[in-house]
Each structure stands twice: as structure tokens, then as C-alpha cells.
PDB file of N, CA, C and O in Angstrom:
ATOM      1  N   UNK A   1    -162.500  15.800  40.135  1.00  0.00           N
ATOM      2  CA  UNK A   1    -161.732  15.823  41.371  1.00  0.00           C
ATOM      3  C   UNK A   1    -161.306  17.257  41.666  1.00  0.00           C
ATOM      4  O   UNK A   1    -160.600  17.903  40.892  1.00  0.00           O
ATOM      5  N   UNK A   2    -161.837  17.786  42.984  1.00  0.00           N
ATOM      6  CA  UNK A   2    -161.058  18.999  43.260  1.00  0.00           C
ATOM      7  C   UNK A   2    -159.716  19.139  43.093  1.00  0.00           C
ATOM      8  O   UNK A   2    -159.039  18.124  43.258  1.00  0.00           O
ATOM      9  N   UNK A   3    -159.046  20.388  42.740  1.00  0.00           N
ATOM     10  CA  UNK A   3    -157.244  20.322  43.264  1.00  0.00           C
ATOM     11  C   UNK A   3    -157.587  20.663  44.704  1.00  0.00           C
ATOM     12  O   UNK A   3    -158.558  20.943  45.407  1.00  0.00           O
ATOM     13  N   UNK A   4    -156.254  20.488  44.769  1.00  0.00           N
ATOM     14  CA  UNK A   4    -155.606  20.734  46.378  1.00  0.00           C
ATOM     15  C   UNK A   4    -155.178  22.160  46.244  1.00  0.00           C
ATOM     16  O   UNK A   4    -154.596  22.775  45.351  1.00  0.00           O
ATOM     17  N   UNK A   5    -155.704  22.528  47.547  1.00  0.00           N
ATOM     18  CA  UNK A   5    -155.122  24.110  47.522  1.00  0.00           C
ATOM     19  C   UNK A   5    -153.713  24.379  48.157  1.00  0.00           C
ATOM     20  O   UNK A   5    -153.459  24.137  49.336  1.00  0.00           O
ATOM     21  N   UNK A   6    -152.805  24.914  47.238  1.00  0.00           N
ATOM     22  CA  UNK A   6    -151.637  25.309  47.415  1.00  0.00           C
ATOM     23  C   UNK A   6    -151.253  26.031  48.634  1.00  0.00           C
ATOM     24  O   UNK A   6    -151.595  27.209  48.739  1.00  0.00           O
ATOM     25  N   UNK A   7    -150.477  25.373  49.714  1.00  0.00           N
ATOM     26  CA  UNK A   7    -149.966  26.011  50.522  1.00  0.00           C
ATOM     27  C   UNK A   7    -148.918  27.247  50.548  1.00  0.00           C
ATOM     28  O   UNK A   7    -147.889  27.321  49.875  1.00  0.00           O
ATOM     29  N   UNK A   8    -149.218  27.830  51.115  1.00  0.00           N
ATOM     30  CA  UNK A   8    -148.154  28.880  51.516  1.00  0.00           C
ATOM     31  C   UNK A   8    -146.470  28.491  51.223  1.00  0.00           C
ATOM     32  O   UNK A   8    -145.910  27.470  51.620  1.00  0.00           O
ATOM     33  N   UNK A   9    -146.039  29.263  50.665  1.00  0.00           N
ATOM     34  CA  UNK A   9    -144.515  29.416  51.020  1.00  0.00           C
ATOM     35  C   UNK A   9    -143.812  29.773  51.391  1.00  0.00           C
ATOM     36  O   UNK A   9    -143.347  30.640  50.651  1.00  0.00           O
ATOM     37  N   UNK A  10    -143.139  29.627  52.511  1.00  0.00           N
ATOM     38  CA  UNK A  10    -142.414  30.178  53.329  1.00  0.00           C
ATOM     39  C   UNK A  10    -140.867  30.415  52.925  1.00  0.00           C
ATOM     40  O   UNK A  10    -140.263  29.353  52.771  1.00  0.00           O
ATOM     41  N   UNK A  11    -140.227  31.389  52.756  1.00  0.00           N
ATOM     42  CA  UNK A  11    -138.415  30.981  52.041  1.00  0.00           C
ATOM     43  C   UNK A  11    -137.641  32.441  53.282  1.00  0.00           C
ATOM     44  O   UNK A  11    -137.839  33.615  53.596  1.00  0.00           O
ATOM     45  N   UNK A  12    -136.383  30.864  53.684  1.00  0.00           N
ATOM     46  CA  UNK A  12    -135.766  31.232  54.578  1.00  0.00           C
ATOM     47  C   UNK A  12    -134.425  31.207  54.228  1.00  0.00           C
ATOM     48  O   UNK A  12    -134.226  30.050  53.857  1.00  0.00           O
ATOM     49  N   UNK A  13    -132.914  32.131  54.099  1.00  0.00           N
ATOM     50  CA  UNK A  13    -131.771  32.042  54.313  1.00  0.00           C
ATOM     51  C   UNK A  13    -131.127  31.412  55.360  1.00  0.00           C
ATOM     52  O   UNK A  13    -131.563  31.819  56.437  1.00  0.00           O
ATOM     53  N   UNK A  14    -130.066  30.393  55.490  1.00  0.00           N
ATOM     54  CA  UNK A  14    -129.802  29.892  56.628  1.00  0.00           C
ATOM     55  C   UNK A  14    -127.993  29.969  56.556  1.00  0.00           C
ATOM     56  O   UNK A  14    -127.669  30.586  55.541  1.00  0.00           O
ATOM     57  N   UNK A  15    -127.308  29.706  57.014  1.00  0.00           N
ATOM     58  CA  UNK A  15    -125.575  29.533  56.682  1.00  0.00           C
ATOM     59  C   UNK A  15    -125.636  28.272  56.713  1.00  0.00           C
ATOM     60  O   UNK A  15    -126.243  27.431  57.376  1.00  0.00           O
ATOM     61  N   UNK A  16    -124.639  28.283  55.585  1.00  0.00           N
ATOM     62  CA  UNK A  16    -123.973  26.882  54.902  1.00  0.00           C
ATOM     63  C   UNK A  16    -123.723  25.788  55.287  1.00  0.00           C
ATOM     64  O   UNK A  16    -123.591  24.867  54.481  1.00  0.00           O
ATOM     65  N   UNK A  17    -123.584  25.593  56.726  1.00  0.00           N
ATOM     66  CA  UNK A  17    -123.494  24.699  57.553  1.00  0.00           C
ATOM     67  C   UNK A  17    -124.523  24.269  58.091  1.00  0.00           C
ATOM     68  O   UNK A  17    -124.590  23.071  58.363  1.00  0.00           O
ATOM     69  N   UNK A  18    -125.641  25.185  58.395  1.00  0.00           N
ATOM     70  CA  UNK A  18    -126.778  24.905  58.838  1.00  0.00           C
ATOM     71  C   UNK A  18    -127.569  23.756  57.585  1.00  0.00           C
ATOM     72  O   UNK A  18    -128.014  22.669  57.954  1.00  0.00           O
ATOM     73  N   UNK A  19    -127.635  24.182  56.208  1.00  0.00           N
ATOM     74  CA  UNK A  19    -128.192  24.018  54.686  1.00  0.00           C
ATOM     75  C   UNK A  19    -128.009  22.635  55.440  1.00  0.00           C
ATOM     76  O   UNK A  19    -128.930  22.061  56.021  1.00  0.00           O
ATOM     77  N   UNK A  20    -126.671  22.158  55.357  1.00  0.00           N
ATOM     78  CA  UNK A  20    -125.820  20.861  54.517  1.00  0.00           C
ATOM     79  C   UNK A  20    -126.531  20.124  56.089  1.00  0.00           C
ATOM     80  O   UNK A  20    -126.993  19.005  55.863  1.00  0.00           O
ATOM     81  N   UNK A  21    -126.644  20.479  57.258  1.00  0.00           N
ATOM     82  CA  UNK A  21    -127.354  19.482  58.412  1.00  0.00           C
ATOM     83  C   UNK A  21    -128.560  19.440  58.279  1.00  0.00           C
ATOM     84  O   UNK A  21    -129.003  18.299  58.150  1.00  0.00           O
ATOM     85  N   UNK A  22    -129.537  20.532  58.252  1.00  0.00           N
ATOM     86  CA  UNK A  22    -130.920  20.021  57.965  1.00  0.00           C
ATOM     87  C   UNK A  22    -131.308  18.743  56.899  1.00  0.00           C
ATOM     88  O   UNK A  22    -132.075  17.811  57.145  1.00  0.00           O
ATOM     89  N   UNK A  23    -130.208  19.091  55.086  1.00  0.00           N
ATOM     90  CA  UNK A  23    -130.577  18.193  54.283  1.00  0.00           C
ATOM     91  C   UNK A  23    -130.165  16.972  54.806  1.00  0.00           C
ATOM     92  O   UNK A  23    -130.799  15.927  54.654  1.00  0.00           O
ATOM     93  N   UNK A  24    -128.863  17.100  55.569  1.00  0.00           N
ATOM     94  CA  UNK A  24    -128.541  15.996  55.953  1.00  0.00           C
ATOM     95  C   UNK A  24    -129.483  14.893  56.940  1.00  0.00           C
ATOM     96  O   UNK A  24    -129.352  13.684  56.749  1.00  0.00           O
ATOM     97  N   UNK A  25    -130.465  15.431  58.034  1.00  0.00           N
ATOM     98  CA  UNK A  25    -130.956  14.881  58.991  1.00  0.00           C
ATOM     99  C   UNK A  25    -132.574  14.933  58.275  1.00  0.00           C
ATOM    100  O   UNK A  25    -133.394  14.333  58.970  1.00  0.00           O
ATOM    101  N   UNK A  26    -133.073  15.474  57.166  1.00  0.00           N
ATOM    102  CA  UNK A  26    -134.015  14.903  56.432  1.00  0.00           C
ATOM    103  C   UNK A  26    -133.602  13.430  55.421  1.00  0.00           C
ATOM    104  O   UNK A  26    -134.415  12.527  55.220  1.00  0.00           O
ATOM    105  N   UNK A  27    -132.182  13.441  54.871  1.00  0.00           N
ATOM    106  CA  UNK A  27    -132.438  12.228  54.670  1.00  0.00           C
ATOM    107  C   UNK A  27    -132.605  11.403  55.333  1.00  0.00           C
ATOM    108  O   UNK A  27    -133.607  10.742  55.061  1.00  0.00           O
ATOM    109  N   UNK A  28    -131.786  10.949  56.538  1.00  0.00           N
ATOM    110  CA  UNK A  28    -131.773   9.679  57.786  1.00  0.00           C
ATOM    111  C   UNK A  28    -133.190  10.005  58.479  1.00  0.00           C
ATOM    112  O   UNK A  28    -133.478   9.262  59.417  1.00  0.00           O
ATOM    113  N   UNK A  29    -134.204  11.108  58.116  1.00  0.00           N
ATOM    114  CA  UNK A  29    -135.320  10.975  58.929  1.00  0.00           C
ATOM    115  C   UNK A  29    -136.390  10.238  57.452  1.00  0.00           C
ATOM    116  O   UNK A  29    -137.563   9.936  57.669  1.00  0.00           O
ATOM    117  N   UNK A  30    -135.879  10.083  56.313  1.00  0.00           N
ATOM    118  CA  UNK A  30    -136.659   9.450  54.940  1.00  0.00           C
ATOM    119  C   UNK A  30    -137.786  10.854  55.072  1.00  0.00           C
ATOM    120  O   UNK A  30    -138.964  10.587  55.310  1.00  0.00           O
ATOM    121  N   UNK A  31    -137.461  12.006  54.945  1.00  0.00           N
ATOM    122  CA  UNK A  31    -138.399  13.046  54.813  1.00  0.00           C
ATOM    123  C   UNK A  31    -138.470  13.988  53.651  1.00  0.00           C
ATOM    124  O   UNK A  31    -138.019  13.419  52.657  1.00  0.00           O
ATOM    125  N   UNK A  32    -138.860  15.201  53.394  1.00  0.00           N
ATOM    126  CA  UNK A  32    -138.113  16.143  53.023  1.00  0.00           C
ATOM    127  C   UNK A  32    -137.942  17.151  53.590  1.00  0.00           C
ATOM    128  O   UNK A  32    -138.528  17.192  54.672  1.00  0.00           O
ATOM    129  N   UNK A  33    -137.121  18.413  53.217  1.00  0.00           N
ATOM    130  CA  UNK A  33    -136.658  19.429  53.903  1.00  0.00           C
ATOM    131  C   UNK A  33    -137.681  20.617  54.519  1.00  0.00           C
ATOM    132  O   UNK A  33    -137.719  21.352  55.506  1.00  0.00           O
ATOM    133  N   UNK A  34    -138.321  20.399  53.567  1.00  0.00           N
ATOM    134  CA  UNK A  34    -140.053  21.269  54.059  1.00  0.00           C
ATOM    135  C   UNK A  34    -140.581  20.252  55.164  1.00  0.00           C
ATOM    136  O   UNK A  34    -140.807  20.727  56.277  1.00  0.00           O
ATOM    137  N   UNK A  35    -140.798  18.881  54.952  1.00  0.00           N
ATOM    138  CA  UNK A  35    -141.393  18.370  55.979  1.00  0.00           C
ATOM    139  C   UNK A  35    -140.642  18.411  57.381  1.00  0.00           C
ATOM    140  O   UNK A  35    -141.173  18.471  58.490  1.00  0.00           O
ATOM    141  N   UNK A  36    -139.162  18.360  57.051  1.00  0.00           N
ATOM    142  CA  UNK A  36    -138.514  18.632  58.122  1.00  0.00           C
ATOM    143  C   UNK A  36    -138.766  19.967  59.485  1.00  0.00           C
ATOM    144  O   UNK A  36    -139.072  20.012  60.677  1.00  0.00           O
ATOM    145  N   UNK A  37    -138.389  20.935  58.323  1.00  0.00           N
ATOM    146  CA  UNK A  37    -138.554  22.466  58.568  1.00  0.00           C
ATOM    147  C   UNK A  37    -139.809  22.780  58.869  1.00  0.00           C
ATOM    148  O   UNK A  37    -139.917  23.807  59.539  1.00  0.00           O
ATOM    149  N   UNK A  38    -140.881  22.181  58.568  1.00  0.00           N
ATOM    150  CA  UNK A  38    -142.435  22.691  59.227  1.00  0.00           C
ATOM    151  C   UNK A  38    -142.642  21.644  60.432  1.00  0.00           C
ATOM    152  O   UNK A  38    -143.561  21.936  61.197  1.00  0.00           O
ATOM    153  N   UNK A  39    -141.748  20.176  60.782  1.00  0.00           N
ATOM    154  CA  UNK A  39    -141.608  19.571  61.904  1.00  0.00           C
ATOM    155  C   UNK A  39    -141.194  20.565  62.934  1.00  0.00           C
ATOM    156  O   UNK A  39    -141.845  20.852  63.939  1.00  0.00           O
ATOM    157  N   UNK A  40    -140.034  21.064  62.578  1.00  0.00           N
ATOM    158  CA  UNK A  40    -138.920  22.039  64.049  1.00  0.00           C
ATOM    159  C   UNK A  40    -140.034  23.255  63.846  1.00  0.00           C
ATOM    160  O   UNK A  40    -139.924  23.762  64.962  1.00  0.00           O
ATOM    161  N   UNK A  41    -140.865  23.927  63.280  1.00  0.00           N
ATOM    162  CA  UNK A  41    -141.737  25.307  63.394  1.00  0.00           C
ATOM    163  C   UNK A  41    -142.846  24.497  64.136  1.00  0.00           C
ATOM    164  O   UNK A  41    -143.243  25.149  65.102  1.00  0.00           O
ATOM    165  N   UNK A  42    -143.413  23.421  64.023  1.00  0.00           N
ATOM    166  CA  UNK A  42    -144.521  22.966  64.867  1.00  0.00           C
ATOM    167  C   UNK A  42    -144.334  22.883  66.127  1.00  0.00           C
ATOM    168  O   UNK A  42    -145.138  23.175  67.013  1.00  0.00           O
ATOM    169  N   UNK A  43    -142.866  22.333  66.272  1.00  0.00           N
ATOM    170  CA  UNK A  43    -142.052  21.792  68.128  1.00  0.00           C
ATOM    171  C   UNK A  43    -142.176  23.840  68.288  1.00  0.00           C
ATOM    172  O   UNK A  43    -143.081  24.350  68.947  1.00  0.00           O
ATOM    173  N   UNK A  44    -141.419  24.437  67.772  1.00  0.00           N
ATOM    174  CA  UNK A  44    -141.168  25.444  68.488  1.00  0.00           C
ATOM    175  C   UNK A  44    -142.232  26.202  69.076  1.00  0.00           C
ATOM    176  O   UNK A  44    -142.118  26.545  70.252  1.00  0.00           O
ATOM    177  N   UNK A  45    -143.449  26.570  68.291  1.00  0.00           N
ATOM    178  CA  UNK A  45    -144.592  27.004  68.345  1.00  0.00           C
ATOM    179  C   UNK A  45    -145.044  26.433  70.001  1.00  0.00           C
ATOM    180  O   UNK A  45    -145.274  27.044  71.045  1.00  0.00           O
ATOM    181  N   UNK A  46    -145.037  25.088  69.669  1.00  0.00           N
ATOM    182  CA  UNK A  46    -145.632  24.086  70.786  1.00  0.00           C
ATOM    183  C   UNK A  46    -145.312  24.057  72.038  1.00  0.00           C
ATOM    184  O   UNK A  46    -145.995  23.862  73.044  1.00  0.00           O
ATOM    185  N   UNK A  47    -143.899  24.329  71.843  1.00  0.00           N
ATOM    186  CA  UNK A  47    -142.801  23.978  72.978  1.00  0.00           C
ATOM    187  C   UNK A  47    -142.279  25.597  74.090  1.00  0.00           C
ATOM    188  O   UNK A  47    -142.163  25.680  75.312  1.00  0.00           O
ATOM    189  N   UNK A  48    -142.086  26.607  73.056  1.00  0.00           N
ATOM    190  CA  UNK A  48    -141.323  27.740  73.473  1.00  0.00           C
ATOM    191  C   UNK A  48    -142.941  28.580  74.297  1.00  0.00           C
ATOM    192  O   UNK A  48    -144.153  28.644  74.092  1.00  0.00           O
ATOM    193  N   UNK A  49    -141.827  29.119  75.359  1.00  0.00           N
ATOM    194  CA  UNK A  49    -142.647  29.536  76.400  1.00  0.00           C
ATOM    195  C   UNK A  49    -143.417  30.783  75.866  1.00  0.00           C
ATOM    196  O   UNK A  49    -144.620  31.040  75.833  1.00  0.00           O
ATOM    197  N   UNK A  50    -142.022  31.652  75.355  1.00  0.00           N
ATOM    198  CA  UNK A  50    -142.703  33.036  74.644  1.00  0.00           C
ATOM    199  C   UNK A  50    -143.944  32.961  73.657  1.00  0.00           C
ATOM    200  O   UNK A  50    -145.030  33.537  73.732  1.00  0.00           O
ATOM    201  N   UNK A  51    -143.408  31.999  72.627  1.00  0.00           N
ATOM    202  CA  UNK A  51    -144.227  31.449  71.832  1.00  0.00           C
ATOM    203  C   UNK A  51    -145.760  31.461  72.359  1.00  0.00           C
ATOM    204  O   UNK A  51    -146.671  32.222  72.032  1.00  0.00           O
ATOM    205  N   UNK A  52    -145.764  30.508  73.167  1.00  0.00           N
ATOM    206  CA  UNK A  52    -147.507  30.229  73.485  1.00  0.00           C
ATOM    207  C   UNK A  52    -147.934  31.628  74.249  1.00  0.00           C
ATOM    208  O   UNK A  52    -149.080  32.029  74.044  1.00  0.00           O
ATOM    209  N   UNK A  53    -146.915  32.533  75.281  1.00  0.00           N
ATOM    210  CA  UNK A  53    -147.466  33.676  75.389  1.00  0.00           C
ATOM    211  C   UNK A  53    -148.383  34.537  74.658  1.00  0.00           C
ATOM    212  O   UNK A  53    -149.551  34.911  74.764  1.00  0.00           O
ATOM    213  N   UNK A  54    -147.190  34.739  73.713  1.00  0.00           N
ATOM    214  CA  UNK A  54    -147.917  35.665  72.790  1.00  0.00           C
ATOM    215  C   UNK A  54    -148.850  34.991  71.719  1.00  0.00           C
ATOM    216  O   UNK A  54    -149.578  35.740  71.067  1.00  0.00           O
ATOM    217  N   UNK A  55    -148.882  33.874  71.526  1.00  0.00           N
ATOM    218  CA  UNK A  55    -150.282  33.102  71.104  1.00  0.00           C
ATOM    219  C   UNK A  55    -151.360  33.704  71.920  1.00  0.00           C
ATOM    220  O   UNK A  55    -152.198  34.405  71.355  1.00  0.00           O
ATOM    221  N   UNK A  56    -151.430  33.455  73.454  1.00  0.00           N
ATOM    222  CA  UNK A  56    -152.535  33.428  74.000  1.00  0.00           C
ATOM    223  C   UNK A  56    -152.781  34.938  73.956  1.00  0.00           C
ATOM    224  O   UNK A  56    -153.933  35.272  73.678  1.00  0.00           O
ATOM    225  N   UNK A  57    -151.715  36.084  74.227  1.00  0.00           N
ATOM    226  CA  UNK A  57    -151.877  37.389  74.474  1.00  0.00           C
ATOM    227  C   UNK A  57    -152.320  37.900  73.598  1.00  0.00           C
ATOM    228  O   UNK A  57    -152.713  39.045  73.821  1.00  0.00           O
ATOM    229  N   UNK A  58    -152.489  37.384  72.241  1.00  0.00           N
ATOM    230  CA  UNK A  58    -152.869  38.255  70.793  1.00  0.00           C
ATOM    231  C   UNK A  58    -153.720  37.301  70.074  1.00  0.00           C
ATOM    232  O   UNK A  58    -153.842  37.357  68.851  1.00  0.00           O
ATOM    233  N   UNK A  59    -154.390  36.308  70.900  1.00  0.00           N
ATOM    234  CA  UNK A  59    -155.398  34.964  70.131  1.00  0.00           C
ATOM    235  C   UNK A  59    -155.149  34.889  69.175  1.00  0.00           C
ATOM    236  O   UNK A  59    -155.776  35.382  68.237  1.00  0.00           O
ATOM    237  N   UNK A  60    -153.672  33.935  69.081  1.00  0.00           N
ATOM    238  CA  UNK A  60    -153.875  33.450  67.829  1.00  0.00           C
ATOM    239  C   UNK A  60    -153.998  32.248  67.620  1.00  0.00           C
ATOM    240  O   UNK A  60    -153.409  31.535  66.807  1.00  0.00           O
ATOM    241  N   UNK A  61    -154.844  31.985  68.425  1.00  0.00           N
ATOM    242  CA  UNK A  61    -155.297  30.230  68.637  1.00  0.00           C
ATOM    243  C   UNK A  61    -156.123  29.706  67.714  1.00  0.00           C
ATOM    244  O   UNK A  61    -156.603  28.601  67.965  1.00  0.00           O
ATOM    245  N   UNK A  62    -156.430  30.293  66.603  1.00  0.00           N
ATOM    246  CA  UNK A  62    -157.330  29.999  65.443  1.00  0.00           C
ATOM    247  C   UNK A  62    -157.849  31.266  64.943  1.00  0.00           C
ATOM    248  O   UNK A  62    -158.730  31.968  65.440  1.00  0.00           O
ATOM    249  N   UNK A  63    -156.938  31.511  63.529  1.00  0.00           N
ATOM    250  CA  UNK A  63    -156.680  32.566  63.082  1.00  0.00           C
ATOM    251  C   UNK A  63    -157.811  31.913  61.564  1.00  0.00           C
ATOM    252  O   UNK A  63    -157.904  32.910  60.849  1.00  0.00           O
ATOM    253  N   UNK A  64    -158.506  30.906  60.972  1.00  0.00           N
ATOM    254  CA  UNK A  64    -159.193  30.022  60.230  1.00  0.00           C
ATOM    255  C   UNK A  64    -159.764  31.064  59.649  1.00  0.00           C
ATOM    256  O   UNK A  64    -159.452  31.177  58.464  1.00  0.00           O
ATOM    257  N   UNK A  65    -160.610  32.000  60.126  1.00  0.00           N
ATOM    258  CA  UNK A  65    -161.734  33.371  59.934  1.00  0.00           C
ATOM    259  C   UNK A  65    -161.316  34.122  59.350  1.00  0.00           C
ATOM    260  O   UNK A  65    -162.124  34.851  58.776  1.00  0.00           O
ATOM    261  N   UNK A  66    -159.708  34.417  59.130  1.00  0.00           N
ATOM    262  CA  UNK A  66    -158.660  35.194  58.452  1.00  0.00           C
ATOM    263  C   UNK A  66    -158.323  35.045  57.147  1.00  0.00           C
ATOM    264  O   UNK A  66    -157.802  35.966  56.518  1.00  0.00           O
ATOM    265  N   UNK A  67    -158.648  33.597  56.495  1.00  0.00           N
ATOM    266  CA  UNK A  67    -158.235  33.049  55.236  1.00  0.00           C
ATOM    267  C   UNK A  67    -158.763  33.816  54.663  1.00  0.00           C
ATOM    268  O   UNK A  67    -159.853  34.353  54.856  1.00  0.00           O
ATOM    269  N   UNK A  68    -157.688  33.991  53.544  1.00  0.00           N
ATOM    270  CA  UNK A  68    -158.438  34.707  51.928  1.00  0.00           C
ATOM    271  C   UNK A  68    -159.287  34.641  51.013  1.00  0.00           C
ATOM    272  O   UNK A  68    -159.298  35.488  50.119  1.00  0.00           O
TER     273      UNK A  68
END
């Protein structure tokens, strides 16, 4: 059986209040905090205007060719 190739890690500082609501709204979503946190980076990506700008202005619409 192949392994699975290890994703990236991303590590972010947040304030204390912020910590204790994310863990909090991954439990009542039955998730975890990564699944959470790569949920709200997918909406933002998706959603924010700048965002898709500079997607389209610097193609990074499939960056795949880039992997290591």
C-alpha cells in the first residue's frame, strides 16, 4: 500500500479569544480545528474579491507544475 503524502503545515498565532471560539465551533461542527481552519481559508480564497483578483492577475489558478 502506498503512504499518503503528507500535507503541508501551515502554523498560525491567533489571541486567546479567538483559540477558545474556533475550538469551540469545531466541536458543535463534529470537526477538527485544521478541518475547520482550511474550511474558513477555502470560503475566503473563494469568496473575497481581492482574493480572486490577484489569483487571476498572477495565475494562480493551478500552481500543480510547481510541486516538489
Amino acid at each position: 500500500m502506498a503512504a499518503k503524502k503528507r500535507k503541508p503545515e501551515i502554523r498560525v498565532f491567533v489571541e486567546e479569544d479567538l483559540d477558545r471560539r474556533l475550538k469551540a465551533l469545531a466541536g458543535l461542527k463534529d470537526t477538527s480545528l485544521s478541518g475547520l481552519v482550511n474550511e474558513a481559508i477555502e470560503f475566503y480564497i473563494n469568496h473575497n474579491a481581492e482574493a480572486q483578483r490577484l489569483i487571476k492577475r498572477f495565475n494562480l489558478e493551478d500552481l500543480s507544475d510547481l510541486e516538489e
